[in-house]
ChimeraX commands (.cxc) that place a marker at each C-alpha (Angstrom):
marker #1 position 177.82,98.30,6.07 radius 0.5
marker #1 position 178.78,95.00,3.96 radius 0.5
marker #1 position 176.99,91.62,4.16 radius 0.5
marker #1 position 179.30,88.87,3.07 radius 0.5
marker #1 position 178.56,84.73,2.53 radius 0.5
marker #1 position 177.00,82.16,1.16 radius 0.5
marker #1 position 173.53,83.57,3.44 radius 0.5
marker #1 position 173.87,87.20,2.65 radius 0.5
marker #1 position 171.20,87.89,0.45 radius 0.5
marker #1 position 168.42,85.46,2.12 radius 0.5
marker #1 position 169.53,86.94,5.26 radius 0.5
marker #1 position 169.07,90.45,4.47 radius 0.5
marker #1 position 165.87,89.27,2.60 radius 0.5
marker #1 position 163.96,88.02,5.86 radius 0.5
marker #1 position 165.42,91.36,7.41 radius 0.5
marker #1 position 164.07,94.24,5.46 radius 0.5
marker #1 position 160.98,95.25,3.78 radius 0.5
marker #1 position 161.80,95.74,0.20 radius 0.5
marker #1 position 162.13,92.18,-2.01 radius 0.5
marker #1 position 165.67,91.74,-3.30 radius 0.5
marker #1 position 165.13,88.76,-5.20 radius 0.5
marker #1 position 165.52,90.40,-8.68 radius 0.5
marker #1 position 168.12,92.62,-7.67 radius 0.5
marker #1 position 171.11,92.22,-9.99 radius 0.5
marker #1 position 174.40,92.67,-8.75 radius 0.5
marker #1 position 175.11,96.79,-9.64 radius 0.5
marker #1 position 171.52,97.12,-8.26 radius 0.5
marker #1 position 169.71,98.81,-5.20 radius 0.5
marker #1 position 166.25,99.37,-3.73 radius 0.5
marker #1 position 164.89,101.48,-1.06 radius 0.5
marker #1 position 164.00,99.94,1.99 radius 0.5
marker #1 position 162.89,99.78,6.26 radius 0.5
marker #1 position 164.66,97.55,8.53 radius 0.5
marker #1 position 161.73,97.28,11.02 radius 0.5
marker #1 position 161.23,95.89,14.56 radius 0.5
marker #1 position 158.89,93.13,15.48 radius 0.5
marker #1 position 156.20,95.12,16.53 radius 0.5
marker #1 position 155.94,96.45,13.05 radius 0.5
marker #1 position 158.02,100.16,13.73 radius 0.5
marker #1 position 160.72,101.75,12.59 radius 0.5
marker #1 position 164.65,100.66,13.00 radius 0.5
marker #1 position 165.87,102.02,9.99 radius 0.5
marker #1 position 165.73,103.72,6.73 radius 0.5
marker #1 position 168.36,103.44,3.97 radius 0.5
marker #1 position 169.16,101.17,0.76 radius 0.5
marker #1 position 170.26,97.61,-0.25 radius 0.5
marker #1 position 172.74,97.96,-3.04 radius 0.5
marker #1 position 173.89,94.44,-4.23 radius 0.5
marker #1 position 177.16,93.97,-4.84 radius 0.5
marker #1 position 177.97,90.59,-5.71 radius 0.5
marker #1 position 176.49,87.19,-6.49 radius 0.5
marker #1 position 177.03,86.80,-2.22 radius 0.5
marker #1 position 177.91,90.14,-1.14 radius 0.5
marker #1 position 175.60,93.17,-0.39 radius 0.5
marker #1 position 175.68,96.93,1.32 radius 0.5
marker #1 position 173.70,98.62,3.41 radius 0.5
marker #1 position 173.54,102.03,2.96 radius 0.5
marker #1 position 172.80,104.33,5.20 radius 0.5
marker #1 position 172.77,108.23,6.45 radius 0.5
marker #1 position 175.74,109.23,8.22 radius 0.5
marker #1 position 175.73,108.99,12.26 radius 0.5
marker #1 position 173.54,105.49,11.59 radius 0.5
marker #1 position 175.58,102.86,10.54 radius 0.5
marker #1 position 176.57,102.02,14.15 radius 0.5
marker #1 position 172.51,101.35,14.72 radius 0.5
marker #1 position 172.11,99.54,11.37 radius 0.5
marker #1 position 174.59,97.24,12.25 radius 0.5
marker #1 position 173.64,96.25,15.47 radius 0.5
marker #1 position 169.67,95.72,14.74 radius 0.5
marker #1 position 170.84,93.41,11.91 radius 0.5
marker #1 position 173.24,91.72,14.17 radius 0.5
marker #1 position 171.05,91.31,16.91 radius 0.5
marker #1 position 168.33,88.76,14.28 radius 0.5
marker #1 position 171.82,87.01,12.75 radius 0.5
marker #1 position 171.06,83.53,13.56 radius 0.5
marker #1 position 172.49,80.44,12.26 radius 0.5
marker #1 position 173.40,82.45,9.27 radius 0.5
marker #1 position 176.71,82.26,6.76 radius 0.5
marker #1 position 176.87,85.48,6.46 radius 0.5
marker #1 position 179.45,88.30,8.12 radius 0.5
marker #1 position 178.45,91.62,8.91 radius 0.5
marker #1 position 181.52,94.53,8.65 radius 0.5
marker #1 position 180.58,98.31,9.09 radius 0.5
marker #1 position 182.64,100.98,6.76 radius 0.5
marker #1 position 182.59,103.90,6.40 radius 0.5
marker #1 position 182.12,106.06,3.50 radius 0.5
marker #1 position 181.92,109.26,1.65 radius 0.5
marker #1 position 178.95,110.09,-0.89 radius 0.5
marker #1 position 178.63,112.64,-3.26 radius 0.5
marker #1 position 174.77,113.93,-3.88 radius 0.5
marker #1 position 174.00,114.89,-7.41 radius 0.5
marker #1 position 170.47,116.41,-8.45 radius 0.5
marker #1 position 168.82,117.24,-11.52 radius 0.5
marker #1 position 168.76,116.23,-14.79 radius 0.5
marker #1 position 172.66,116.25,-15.64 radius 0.5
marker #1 position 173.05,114.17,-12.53 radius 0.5
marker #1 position 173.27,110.95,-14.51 radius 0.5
marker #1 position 175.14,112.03,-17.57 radius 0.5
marker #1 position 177.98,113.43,-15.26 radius 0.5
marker #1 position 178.14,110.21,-12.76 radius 0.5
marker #1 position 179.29,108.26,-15.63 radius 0.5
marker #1 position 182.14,110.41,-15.36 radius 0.5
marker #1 position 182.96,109.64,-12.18 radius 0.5
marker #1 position 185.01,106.32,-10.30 radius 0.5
marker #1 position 183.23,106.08,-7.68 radius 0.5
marker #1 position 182.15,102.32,-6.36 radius 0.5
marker #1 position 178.54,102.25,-5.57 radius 0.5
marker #1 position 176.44,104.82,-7.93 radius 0.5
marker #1 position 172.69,104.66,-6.21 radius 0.5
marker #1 position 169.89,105.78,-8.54 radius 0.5
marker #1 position 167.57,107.95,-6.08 radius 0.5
marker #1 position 164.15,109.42,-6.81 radius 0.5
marker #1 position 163.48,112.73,-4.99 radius 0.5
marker #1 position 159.66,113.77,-7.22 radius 0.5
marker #1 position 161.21,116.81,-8.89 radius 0.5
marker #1 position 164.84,116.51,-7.83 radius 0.5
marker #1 position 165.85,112.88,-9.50 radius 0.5
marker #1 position 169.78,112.23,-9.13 radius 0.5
marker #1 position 172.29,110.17,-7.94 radius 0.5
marker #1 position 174.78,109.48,-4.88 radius 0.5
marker #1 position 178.32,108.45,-5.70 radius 0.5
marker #1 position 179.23,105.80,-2.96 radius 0.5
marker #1 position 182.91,105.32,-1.95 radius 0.5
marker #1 position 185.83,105.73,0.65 radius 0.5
marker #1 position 186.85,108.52,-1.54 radius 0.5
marker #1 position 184.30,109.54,-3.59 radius 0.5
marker #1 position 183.85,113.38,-4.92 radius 0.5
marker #1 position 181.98,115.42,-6.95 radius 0.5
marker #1 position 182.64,114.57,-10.96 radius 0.5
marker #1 position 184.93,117.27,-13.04 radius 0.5
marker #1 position 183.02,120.05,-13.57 radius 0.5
marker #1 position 179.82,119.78,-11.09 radius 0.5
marker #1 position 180.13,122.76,-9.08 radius 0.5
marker #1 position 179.06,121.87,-5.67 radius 0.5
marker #1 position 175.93,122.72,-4.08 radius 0.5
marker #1 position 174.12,124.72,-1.17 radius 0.5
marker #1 position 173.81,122.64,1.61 radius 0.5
marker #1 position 170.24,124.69,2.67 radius 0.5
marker #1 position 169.23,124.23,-0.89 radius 0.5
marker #1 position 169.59,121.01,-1.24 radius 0.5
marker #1 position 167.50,120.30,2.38 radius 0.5
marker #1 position 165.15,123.15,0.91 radius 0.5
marker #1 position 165.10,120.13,-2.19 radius 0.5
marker #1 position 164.30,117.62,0.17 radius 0.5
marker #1 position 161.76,119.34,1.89 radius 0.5
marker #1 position 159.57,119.58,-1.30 radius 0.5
marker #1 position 160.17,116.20,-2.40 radius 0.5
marker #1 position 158.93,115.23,0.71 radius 0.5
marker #1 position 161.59,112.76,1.66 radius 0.5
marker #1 position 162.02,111.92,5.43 radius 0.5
marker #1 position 164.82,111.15,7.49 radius 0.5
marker #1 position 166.14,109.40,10.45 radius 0.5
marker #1 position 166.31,111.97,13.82 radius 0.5
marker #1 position 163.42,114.28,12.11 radius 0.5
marker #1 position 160.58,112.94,10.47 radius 0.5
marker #1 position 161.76,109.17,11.52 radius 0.5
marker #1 position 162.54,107.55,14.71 radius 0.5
marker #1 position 161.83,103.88,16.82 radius 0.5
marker #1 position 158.07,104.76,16.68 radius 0.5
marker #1 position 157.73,105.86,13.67 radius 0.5
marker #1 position 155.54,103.00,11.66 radius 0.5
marker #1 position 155.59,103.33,7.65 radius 0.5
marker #1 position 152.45,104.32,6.68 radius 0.5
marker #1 position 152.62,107.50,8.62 radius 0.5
marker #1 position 155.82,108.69,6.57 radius 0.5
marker #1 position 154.76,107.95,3.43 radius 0.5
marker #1 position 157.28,105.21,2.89 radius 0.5
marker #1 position 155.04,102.15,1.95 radius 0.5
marker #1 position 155.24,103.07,-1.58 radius 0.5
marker #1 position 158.90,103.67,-1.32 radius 0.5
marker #1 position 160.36,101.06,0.04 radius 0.5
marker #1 position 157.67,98.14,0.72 radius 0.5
marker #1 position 156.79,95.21,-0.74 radius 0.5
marker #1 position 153.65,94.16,-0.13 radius 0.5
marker #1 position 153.85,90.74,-1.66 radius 0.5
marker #1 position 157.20,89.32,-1.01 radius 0.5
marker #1 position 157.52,86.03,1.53 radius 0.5
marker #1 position 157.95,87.24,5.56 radius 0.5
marker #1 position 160.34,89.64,7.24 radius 0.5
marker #1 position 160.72,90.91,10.47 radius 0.5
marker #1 position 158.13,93.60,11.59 radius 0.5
marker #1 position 155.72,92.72,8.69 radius 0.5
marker #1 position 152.55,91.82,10.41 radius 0.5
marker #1 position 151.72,95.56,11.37 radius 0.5
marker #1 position 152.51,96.74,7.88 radius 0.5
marker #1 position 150.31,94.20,6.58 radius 0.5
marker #1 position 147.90,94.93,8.80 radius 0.5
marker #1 position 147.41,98.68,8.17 radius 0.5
marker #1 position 147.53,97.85,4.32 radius 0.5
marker #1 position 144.64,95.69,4.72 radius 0.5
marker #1 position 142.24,98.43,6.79 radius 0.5
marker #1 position 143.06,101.03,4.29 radius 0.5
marker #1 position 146.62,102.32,5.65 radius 0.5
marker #1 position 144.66,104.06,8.47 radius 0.5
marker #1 position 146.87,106.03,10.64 radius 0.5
marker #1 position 146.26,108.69,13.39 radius 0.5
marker #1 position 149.01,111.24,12.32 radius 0.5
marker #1 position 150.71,111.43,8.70 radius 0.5
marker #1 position 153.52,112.97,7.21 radius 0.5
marker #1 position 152.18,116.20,4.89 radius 0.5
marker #1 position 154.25,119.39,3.69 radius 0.5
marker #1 position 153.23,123.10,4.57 radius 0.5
marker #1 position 154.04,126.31,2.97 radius 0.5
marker #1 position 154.78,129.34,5.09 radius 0.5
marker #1 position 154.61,132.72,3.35 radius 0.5
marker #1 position 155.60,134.94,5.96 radius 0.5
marker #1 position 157.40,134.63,8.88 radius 0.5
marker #1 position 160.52,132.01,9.72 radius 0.5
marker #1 position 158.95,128.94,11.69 radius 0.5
marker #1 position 161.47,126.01,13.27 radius 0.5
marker #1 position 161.13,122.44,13.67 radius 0.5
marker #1 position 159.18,121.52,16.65 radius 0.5
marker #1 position 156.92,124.11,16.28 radius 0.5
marker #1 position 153.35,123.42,16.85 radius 0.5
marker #1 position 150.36,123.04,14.31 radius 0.5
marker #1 position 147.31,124.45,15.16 radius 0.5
marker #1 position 143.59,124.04,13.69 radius 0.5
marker #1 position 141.29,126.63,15.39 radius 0.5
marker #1 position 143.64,127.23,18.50 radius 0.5
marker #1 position 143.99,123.10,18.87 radius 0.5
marker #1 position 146.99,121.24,18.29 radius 0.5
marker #1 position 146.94,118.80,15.49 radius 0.5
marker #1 position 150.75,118.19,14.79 radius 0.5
marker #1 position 154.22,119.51,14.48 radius 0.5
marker #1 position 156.52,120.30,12.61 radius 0.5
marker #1 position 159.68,118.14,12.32 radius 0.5
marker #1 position 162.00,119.67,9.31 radius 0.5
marker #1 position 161.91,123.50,7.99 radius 0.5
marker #1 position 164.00,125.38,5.24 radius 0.5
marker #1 position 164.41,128.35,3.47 radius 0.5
marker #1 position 162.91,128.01,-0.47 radius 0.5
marker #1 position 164.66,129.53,-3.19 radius 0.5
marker #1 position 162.09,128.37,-5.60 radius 0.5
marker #1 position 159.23,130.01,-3.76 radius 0.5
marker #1 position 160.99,132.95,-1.80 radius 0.5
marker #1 position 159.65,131.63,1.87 radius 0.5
marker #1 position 159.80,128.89,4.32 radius 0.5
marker #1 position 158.82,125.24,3.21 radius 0.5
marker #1 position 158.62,122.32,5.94 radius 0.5
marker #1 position 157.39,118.73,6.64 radius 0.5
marker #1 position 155.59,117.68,9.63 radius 0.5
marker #1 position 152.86,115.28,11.22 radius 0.5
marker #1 position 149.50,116.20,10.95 radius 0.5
marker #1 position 146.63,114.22,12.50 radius 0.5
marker #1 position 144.49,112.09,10.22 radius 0.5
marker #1 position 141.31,113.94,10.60 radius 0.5
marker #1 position 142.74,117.33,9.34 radius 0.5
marker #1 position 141.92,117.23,5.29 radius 0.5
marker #1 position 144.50,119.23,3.27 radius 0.5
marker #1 position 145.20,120.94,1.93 radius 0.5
marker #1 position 144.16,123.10,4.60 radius 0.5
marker #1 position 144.71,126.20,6.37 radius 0.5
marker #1 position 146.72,126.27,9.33 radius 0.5
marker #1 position 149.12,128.19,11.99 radius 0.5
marker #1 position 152.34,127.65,13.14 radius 0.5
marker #1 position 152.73,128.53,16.59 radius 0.5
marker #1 position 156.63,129.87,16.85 radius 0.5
marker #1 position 158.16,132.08,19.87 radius 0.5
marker #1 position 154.82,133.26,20.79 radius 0.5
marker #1 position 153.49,134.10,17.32 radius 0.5
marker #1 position 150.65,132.65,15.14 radius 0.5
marker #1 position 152.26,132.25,11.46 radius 0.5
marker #1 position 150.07,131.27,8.69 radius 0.5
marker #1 position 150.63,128.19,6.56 radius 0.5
marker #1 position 149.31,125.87,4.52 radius 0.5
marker #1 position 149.27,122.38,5.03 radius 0.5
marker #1 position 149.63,120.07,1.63 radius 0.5
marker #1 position 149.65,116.85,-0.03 radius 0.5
marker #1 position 153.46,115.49,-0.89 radius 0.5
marker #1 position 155.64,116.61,-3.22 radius 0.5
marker #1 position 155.39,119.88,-1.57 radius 0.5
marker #1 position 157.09,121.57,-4.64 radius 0.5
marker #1 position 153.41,121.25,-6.73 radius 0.5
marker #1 position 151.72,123.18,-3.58 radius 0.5
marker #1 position 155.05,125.50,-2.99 radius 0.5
marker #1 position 154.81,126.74,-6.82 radius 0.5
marker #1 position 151.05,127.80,-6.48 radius 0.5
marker #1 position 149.83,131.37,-6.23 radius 0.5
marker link #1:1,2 radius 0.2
marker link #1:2,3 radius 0.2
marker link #1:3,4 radius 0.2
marker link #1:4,5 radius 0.2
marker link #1:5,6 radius 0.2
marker link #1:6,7 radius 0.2
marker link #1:7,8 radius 0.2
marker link #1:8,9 radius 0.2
marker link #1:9,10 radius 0.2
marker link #1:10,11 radius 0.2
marker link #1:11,12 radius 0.2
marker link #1:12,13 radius 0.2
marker link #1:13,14 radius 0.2
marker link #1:14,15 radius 0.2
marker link #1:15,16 radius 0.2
marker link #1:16,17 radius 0.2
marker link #1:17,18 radius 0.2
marker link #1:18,19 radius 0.2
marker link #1:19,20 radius 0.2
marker link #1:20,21 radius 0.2
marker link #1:21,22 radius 0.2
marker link #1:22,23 radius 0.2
marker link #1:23,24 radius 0.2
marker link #1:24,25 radius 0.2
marker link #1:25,26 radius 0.2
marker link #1:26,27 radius 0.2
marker link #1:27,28 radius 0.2
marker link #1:28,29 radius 0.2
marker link #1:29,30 radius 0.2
marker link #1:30,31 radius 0.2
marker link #1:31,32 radius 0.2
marker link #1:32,33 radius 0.2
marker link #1:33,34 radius 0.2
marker link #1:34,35 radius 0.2
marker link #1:35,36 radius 0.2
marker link #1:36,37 radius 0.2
marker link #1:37,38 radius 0.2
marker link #1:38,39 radius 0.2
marker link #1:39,40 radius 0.2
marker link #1:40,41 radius 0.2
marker link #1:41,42 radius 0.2
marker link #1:42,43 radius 0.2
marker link #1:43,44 radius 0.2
marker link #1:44,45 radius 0.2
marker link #1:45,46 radius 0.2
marker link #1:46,47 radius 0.2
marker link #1:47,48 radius 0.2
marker link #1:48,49 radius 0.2
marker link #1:49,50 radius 0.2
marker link #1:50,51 radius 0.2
marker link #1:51,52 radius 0.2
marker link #1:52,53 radius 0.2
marker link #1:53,54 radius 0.2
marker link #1:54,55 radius 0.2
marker link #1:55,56 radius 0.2
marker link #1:56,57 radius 0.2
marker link #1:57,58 radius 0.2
marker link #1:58,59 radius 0.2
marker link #1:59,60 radius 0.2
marker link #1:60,61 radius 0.2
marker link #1:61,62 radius 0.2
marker link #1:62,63 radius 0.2
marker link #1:63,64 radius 0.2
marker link #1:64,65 radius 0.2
marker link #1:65,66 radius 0.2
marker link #1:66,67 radius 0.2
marker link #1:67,68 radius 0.2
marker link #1:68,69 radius 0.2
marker link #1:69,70 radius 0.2
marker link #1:70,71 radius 0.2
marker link #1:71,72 radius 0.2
marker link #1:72,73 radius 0.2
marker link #1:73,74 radius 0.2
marker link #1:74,75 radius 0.2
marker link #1:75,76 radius 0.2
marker link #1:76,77 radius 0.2
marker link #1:77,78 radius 0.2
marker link #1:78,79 radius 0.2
marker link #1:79,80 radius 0.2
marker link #1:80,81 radius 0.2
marker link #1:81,82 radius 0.2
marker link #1:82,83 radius 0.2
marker link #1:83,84 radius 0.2
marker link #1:84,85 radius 0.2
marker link #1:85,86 radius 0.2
marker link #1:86,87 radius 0.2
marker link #1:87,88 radius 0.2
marker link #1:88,89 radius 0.2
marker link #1:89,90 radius 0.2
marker link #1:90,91 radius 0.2
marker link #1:91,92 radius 0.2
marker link #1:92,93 radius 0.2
marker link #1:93,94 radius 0.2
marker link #1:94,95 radius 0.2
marker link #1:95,96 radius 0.2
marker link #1:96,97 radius 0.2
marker link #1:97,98 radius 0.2
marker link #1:98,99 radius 0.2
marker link #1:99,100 radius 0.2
marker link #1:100,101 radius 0.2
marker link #1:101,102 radius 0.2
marker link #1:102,103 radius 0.2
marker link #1:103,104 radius 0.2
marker link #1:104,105 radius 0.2
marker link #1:105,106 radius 0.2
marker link #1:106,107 radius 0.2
marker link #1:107,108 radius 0.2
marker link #1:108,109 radius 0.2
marker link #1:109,110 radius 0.2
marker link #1:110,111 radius 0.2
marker link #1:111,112 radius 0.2
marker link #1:112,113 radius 0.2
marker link #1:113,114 radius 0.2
marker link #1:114,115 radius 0.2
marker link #1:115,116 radius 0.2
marker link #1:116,117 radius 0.2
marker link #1:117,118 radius 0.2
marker link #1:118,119 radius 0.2
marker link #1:119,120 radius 0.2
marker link #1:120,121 radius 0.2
marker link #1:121,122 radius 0.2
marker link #1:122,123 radius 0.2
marker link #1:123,124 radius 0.2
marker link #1:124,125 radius 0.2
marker link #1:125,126 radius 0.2
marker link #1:126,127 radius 0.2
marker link #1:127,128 radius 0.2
marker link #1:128,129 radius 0.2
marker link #1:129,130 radius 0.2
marker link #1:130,131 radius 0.2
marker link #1:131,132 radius 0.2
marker link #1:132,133 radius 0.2
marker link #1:133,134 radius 0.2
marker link #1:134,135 radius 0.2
marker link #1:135,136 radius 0.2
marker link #1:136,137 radius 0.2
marker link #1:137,138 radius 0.2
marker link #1:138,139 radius 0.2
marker link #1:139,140 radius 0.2
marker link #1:140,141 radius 0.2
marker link #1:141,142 radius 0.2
marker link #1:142,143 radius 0.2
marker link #1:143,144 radius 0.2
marker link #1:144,145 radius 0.2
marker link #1:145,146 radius 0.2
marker link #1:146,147 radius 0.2
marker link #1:147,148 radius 0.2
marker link #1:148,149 radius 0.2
marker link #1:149,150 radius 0.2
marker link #1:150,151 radius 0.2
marker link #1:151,152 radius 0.2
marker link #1:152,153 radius 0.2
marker link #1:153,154 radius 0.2
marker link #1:154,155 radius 0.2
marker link #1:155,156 radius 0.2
marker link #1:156,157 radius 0.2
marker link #1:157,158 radius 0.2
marker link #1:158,159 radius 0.2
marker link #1:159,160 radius 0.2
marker link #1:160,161 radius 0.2
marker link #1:161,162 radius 0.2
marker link #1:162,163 radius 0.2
marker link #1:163,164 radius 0.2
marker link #1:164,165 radius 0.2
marker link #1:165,166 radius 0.2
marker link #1:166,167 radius 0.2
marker link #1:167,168 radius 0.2
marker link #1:168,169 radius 0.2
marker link #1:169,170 radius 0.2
marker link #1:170,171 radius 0.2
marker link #1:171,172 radius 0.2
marker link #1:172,173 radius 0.2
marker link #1:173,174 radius 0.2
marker link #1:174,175 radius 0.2
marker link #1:175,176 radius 0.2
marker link #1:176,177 radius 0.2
marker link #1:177,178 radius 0.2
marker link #1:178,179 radius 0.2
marker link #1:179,180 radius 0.2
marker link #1:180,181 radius 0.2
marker link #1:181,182 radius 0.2
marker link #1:182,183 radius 0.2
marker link #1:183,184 radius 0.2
marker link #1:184,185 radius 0.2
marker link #1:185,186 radius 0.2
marker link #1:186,187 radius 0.2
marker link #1:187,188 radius 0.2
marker link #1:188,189 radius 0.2
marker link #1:189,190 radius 0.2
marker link #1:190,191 radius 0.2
marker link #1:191,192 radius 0.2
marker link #1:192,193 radius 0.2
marker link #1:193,194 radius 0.2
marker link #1:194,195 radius 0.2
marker link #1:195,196 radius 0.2
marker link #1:196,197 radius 0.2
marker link #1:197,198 radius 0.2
marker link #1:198,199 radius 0.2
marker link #1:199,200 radius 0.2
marker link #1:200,201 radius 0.2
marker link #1:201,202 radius 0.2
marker link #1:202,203 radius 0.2
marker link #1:203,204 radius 0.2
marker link #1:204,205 radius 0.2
marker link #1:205,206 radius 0.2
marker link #1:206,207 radius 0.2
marker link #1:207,208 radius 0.2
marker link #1:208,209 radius 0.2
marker link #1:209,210 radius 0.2
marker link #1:210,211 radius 0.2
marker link #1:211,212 radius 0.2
marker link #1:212,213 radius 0.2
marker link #1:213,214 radius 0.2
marker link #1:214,215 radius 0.2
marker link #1:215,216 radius 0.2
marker link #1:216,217 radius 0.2
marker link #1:217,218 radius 0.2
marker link #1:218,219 radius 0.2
marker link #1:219,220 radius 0.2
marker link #1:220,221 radius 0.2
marker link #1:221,222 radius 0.2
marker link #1:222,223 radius 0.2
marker link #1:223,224 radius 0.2
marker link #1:224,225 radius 0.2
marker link #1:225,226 radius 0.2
marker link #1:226,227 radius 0.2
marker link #1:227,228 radius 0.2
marker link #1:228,229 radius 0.2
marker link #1:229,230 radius 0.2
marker link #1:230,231 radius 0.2
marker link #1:231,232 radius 0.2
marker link #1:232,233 radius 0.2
marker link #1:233,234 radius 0.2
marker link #1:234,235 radius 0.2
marker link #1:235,236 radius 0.2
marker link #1:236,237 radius 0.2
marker link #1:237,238 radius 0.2
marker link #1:238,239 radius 0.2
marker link #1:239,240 radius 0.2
marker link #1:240,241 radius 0.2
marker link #1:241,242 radius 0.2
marker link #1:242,243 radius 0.2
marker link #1:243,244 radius 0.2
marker link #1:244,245 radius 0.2
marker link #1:245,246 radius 0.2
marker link #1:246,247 radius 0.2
marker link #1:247,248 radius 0.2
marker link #1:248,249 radius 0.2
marker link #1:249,250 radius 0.2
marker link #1:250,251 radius 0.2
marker link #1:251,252 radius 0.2
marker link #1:252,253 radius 0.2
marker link #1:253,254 radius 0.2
marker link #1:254,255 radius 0.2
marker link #1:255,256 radius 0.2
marker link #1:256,257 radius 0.2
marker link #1:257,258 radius 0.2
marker link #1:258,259 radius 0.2
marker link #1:259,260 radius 0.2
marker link #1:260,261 radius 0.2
marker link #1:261,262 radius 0.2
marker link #1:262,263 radius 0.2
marker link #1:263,264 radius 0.2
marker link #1:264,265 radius 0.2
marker link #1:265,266 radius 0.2
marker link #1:266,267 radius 0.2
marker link #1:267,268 radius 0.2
marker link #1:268,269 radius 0.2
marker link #1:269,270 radius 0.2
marker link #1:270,271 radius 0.2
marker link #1:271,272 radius 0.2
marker link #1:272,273 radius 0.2
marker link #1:273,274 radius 0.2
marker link #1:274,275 radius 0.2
marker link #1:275,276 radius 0.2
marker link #1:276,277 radius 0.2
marker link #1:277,278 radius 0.2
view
């Protein structure tokens, strides 16, 4: 979605967690769009475009969401919100950069998966550079498994609040001025980021578990799992899920799927240091 007028960057400013104040137009930063009570609206990145112009960026199926939470706090404010839609084309690895220059796209978004570094090319039209064959879409969620990157409708929803994901370091800043939702955030930061559940990655050597599956410590629950895929690194399943705070990993656990007991092992984020040992 675009953000256009005189307002648009303070708006968005008092809006999201990240600071945008030294963004340079060409430039974008992670960051939450949270509710009042400190949770989770949104996940996605501020890219901005102009000396008064800015986009939101977001997963696909989300914009309509985006839109409407930043509409809903658009006060007294010269700025005009417009949602587009667009195509984006996901490079990874260490050509990924090299090869964008390549390409015409409008919006090129640096991203940071640990191990799997890339880009996105951002546009109505946008497509894969000349000569980047295009990818596995299991491999590349297999990618974002290990990086340990969450996402809106799995490992993110409305209750989800920051320092349970992972995201603080991400896509917070803890010393800009005030935004919406930042008390909580704050707060937590302050006692130590003390959560009851987290966000960890787990290994799964044999057997083929599913999301929603439960996690088990000594036959008692302790979490679930929320995203699972198919490794080619490691040759078995790899998956993120919530696992409550008193559980240390990494750690031994089981996955309960369709009746079975599947071993795992629950680990620190990125995954893809655990994933790669014996």
């Amino acid at each position: 979605m675009t953000v256009a007028g005189p307002d648009a960057l303070s708006y968005l400013q008092g809006q999201v967690s990240q600071d945008l104040t030294g963004l340079a137009p060409g430039d974008s930063t992670e960051t939450l769009v949270l509710s009042p009570q400190g949770k989770l609206d949104g996940y996605g990145r501020v890219v901005r475009t102009g000396d008064a112009t800015a986009a939101v960026v977001v997963d696909r199926g989300l914009g309509e969401a985006m839109e409407a939470r930043l509409r809903r706090f658009k006060l007294r404010v010269a700025a005009e919100l417009g949602l587009t839609r667009v195509r984006a084309a996901i490079l990874r690895g260490p050509g990924a950069r090299p090869a964008a220059t390549t390409a015409t796209a409008a919006i090129v978004l640096d991203v940071d998966y640990p191990g799997f570094s890339g880009c996105d090319l951002v546009d109505t039209a946008a497509a894969l550079p000349d000569g980047v064959p295009a990818g596995d879409a299991a491999a590349f969620e297999a990618a974002r498994i290990e990086a340990g990157l969450p996402v809106m409708g799995r490992e993110l929803s409305g209750g989800t609040i920051p320092q349970e994901a992972g995201l603080v370091v991400r896509a917070v800043s803890l010393t800009k001025g005030c935004y919406t939702g930042q008390e909580l955030v704050a707060r937590l930061d302050a006692r130590g980021s003390r959560v009851t559940r987290r966000l960890v990655g787990f290994v799964v050597r044999s057997g083929s578990p599913a999301a929603g599956d439960a996690i088990a410590v000594g036959g008692k629950p302790v979490g679930q799992l929320t995203s699972v895929a198919y490794s080619p690194r490691t040759s078995c399943a790899v998956a993120l899920g919530y696992l409550r705070r008193e559980i240390t990993v990494p750690a031994r656990v089981d996955v309960a799927h369709a009746g079975s007991l599947l071993a795992a092992e629950a680990a620190e984020l990125p995954l893809w240091r655990a994933a790669e040992s014996p």
